[in-house]
C-alpha positions as CSV (number, residue, x, y, z in Angstrom):
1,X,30.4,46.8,18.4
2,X,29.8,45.0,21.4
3,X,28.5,45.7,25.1
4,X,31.7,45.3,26.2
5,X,32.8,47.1,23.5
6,X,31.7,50.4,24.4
7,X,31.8,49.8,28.0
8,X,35.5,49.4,27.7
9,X,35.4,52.8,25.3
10,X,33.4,54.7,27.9
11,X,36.5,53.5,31.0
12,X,39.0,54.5,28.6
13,X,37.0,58.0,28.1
14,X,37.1,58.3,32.0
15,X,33.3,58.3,32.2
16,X,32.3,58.2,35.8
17,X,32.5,54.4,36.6
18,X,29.2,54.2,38.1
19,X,27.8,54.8,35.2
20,X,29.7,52.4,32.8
21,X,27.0,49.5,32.5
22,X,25.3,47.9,30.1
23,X,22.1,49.9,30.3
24,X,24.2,52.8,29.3
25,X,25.8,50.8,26.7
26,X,23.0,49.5,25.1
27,X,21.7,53.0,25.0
28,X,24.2,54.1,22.8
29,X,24.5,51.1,20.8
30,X,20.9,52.0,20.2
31,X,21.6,55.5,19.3
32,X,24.7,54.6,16.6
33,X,22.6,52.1,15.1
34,X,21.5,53.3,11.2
35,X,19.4,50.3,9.9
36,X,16.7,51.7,8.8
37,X,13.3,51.1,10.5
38,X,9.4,52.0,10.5
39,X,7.6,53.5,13.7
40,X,10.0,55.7,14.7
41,X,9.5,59.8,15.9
42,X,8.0,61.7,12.9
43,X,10.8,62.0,10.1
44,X,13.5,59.3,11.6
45,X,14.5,56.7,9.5
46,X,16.6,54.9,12.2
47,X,17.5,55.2,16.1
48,X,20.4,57.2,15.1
49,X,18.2,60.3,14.3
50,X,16.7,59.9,17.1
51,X,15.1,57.5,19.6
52,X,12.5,57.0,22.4
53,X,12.6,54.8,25.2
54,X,10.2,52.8,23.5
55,X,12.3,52.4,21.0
56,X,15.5,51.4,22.4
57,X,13.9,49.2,24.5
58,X,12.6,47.2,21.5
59,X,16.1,47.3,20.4
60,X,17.1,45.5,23.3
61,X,15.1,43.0,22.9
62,X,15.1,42.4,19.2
63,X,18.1,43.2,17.8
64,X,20.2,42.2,21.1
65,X,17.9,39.5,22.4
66,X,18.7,41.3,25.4
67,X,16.0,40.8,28.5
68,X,14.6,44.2,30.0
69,X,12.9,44.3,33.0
70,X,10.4,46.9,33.5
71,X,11.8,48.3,36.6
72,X,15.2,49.1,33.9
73,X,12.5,51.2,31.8
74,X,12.0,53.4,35.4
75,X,15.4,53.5,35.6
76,X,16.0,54.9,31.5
77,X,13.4,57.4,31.9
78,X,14.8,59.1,34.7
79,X,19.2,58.5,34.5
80,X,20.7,60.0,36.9
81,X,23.8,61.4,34.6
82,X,25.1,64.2,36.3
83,X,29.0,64.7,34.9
84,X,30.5,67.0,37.5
């Protein structure tokens, strides 16, 4: 599944606009993902188990060749997803 992909899903699920991008949709392309993979929390065999920045960030770049700046990792650590 793509970025656009899931940002499309997410419209179509009427998830607050502002908060259809692709740092939310790499997030959860992150967290669906079930290859298999060393260094993750204590007991995970992939992000799908469960994930830390850290991790999806090096997602991003390696699996998605996909740039992150470090002001994004700010921005991931403290997401300002309020659904009301």
């Amino acid at each position: 599944m793509t970025i656009d992909e899931i940002k499309s899903i997410l419209g179509k699920l009427d998830f607050p606009n502002r908060y259809v991008t692709d740092q939310t949709a790499i997030c959860i392309k992150a967290l669906i993902d079930k290859t298999e993979r060393k260094g993750l929390l204590a007991g995970h065999k992939n992000l799908s188990e469960g994930a830390r920045i850290h991790d999806i960030l090096n997602f991003a770049r390696s699996v998605i060749s996909k740039q992150v700046a470090k002001t994004l990792v700010r921005r991931i650590e403290r997401p300002p997803l309020l659904l009301s």
